[in-house]
C-alpha positions as CSV (number, residue, x, y, z in Angstrom):
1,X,0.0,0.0,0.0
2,X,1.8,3.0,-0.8
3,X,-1.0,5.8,-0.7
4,X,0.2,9.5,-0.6
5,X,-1.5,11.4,2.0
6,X,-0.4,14.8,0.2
7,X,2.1,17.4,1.4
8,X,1.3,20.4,3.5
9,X,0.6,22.4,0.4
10,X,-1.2,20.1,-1.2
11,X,-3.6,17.8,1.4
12,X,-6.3,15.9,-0.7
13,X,-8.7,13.6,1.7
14,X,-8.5,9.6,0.6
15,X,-11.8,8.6,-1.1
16,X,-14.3,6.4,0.6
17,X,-12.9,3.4,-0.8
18,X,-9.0,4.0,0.2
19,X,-10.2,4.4,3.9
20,X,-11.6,1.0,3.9
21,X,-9.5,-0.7,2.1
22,X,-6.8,0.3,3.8
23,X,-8.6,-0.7,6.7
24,X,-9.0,-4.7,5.6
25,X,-5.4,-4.5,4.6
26,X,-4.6,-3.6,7.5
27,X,-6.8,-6.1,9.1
28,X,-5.0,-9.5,6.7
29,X,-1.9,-8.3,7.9
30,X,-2.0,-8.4,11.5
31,X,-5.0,-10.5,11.6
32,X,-3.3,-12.9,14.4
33,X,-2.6,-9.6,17.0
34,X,-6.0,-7.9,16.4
35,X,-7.9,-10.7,16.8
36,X,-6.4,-11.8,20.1
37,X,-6.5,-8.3,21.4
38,X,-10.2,-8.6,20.3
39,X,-10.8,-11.5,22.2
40,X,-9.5,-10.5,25.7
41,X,-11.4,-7.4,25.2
42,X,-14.7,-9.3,24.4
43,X,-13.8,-11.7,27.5
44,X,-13.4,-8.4,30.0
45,X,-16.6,-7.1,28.9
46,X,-17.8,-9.5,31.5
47,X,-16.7,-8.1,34.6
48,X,-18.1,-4.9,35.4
49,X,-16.4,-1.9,35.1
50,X,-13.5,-2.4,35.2
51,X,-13.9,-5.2,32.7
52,X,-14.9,-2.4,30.6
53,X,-12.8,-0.1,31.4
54,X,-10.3,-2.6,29.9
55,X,-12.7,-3.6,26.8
56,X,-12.5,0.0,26.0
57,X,-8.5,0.1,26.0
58,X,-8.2,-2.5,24.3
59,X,-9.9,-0.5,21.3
60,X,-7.6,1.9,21.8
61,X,-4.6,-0.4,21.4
62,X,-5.7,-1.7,18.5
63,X,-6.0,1.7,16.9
64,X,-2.8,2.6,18.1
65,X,-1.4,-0.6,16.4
66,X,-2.7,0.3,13.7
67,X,-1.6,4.1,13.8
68,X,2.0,3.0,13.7
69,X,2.0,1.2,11.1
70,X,0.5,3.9,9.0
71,X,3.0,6.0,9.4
72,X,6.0,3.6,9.3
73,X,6.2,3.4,13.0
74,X,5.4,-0.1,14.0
75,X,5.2,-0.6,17.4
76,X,4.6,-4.0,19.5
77,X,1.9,-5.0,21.6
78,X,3.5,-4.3,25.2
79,X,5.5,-1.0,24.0
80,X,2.0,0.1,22.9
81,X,0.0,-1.0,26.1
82,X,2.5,1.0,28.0
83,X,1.1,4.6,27.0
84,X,-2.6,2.6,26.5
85,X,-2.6,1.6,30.2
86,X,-2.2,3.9,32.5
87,X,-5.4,5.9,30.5
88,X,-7.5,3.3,31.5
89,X,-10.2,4.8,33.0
90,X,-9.9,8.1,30.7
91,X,-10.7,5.6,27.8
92,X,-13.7,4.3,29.9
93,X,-14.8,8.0,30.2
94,X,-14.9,8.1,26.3
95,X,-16.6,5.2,26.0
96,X,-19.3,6.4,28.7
97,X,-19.7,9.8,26.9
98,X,-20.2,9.2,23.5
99,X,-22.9,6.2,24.3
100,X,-24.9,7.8,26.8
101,X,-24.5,11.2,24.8
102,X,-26.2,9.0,21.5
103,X,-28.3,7.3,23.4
104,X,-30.2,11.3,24.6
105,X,-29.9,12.0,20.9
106,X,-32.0,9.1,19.9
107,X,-34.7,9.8,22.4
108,X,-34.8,13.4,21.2
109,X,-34.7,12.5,17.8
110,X,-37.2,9.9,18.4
111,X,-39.6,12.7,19.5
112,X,-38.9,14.7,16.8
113,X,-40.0,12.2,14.6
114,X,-43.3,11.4,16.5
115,X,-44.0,14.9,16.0
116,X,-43.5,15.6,12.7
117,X,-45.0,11.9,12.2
118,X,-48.2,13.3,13.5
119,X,-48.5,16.1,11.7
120,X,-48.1,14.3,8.8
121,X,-50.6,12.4,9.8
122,X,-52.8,15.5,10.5
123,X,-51.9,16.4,6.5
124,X,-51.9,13.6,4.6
125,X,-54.7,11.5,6.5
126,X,-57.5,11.6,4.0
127,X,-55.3,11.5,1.1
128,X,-53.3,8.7,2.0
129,X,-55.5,6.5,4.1
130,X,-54.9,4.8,7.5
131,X,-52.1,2.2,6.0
132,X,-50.4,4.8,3.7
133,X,-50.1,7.4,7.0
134,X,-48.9,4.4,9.0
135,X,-45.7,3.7,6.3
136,X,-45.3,7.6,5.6
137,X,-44.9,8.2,9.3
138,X,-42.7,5.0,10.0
139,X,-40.5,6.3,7.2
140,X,-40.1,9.6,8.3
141,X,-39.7,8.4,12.4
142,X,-36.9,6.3,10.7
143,X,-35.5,8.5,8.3
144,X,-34.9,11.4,11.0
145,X,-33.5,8.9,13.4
146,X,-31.3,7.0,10.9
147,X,-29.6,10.3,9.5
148,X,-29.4,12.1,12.9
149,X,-28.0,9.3,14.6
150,X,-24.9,8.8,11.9
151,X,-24.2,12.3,11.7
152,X,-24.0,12.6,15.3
153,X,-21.5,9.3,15.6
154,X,-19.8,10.5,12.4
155,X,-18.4,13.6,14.2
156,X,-17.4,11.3,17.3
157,X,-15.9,8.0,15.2
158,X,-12.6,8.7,16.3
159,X,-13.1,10.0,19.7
160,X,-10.9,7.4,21.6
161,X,-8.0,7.3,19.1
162,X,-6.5,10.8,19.9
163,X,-6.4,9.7,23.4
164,X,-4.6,6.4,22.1
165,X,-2.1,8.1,20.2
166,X,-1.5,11.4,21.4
167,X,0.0,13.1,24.3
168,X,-0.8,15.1,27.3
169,X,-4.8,14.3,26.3
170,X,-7.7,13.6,28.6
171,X,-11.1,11.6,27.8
172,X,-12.6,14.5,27.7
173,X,-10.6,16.4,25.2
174,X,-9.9,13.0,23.1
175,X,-13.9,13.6,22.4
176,X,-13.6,17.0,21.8
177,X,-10.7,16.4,19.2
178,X,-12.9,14.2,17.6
179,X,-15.7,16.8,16.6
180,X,-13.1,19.2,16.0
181,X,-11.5,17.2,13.1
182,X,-14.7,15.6,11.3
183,X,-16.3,18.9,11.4
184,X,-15.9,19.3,7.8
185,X,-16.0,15.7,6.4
186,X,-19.5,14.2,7.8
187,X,-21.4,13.5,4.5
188,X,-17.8,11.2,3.6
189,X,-17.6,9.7,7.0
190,X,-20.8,8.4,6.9
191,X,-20.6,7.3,3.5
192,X,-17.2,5.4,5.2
193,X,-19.5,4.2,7.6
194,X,-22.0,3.1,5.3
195,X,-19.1,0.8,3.3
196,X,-17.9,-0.5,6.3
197,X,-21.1,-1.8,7.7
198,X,-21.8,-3.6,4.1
199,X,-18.4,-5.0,4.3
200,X,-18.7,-6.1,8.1
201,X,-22.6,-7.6,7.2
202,X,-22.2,-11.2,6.1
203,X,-20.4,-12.2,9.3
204,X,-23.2,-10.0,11.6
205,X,-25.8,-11.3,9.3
206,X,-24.5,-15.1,9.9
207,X,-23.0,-15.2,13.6
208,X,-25.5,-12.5,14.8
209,X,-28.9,-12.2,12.7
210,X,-29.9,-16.0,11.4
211,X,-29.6,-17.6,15.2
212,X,-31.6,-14.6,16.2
213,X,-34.5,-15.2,14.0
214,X,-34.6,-18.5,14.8
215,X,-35.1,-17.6,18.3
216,X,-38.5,-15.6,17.3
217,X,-39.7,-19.4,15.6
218,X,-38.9,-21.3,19.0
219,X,-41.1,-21.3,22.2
220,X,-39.4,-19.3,25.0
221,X,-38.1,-21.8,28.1
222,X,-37.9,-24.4,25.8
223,X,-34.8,-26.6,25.5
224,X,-34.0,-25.9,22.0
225,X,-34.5,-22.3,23.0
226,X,-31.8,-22.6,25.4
227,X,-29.7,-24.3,23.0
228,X,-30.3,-22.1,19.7
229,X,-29.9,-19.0,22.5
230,X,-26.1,-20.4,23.7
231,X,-25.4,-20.9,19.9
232,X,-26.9,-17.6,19.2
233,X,-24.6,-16.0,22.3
234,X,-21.3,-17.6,21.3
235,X,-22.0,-16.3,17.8
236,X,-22.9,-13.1,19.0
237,X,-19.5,-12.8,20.5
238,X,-16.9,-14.5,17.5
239,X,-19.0,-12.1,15.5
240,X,-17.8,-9.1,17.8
241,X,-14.2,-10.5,18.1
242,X,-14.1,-10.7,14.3
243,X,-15.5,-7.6,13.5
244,X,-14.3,-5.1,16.3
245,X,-10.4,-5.0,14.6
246,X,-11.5,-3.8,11.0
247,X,-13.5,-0.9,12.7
248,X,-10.6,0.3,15.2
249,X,-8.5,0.1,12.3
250,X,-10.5,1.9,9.9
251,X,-10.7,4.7,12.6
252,X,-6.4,4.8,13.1
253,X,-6.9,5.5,8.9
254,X,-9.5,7.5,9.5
255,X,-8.0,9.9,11.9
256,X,-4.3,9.8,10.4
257,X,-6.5,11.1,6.9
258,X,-8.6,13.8,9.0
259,X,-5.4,15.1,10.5
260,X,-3.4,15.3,7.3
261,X,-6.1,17.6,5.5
262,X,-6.5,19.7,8.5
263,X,-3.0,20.4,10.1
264,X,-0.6,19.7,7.0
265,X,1.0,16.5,8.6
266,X,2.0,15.6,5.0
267,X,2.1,11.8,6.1
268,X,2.2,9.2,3.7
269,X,0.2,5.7,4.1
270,X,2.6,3.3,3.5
271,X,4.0,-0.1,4.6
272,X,6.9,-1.3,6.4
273,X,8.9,-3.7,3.5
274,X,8.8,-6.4,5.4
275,X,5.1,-6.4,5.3
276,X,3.2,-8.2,2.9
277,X,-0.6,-6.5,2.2
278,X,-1.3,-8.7,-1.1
């Protein structure tokens, strides 16, 4: 991969497609490291707090990982964790903001959509009749939700990686860097998001959909419930382990691209010759 990121004069953003394939070749490469960093987080994500705390860094580390080798600075797992560590609980802190902070913004937009879904209700009622108001207004609840909810996590995609790879950086500020550098590249980050979610859906569609709607099929206390719910569990979490590498490493890309537009890094995106990303 040998993808210029411009020069300080010249700082052109990479196209949807660059981001995420540099993501999965990022991904083949060091699939072994990622995807037992993505494991012990997914096993920590059982122990409260802390547990999560940990989950949380974890992400970090593998965006860090990631980072280095972007820019030609490969570091390994335990001179990484070393800086990741001792933020522990500021990564926790991110982690805590940006969920609870979507999670208001879905209720509000939630409303917003009830509202507007009743008044187009109130307009369109004897035009389109009680089925077509039901789909217009399901339409529009989802539309506003959809769009609001992605814009919102588009300005916040990269919120822990500053805190991973930067210095003298809180939790607090990691997030704040975040909406500070997407400010201007939204529409493209959630078309990045959009590509990455239909290259991640055949393995959440097979380890996390199909056991789920077999569930709705099965009689609840059942003993094939309980089994198709273990299977549907333990593909639940191989789906997460699998999955959670290509995003924290589409975020490092991410973020090294934002930077380089905004503040003239004049990086390039290249590999480290030993380093084969066939």
């Amino acid at each position: 991969m040998s993808e210029n990121f411009g020069s300080p004069g010249q700082i052109l953003p990479l196209s949807i497609g660059n981001v995420v394939s540099a993501a999965v070749r990022l991904y083949r490469s060091h699939l072994k490291t990622y995807l037992r960093l993505a494991l012990i987080a997914h096993l920590w994500v059982i122990v409260p707090i802390y547990g999560w705390a940990k989950y949380a860094a974890i992400s970090g580390l593998i965006s860090r990982l990631a980072f280095g080798e972007l820019i030609y600075q490969p570091e390994g797992v335990q001179t990484a964790s070393s800086h990741i560590n001792p933020r522990l609980w500021s990564f926790l802190r991110v982690g805590f903001q940006v969920g609870i902070s979507l999670l208001v913004i879905y209720f509000g937009l939630a409303i917003v959509g009830g509202m507007l879904a009743g008044l187009i209700g109130v307009a369109l009622g004897g035009i389109l009749g009680v089925s077509g108001v039901i789909v217009a207004t399901t339409l529009a609840i989802a539309g506003i939700v959809l769009l609001g909810l992605t814009w919102f996590y588009s300005r916040w995609i990269v919120a822990e990686v500053p805190l991973a790879v930067e210095e003298n950086i809180n939790g607090g500020e990691s997030v704040a860097r975040s909406w500070e550098l997407t400010k201007a590249s939204v529409f493209r980050i959630q078309g990045i998001v959009l590509v990455g979610f239909i290259v991640t859906l055949p393995l959440v569609f097979v380890l996390n959909y199909i056991p789920s709607l077999f569930l709705l099929r099965l009689e609840e206390g059942s003993a094939i419930y309980s089994i198709v719910y273990l299977i549907s569990l333990i593909g639940s979490l191989i789906g997460g382990i699998l999955v959670m590498p290509f995003w924290q490493a589409l975020k490092a890309v991410l973020y090294l691209d934002l930077r380089s537009r905004r503040e003239g890094l004049g990086l390039q995106l290249r590999e480290p010759p030993s380093q084969d990303f066939r």
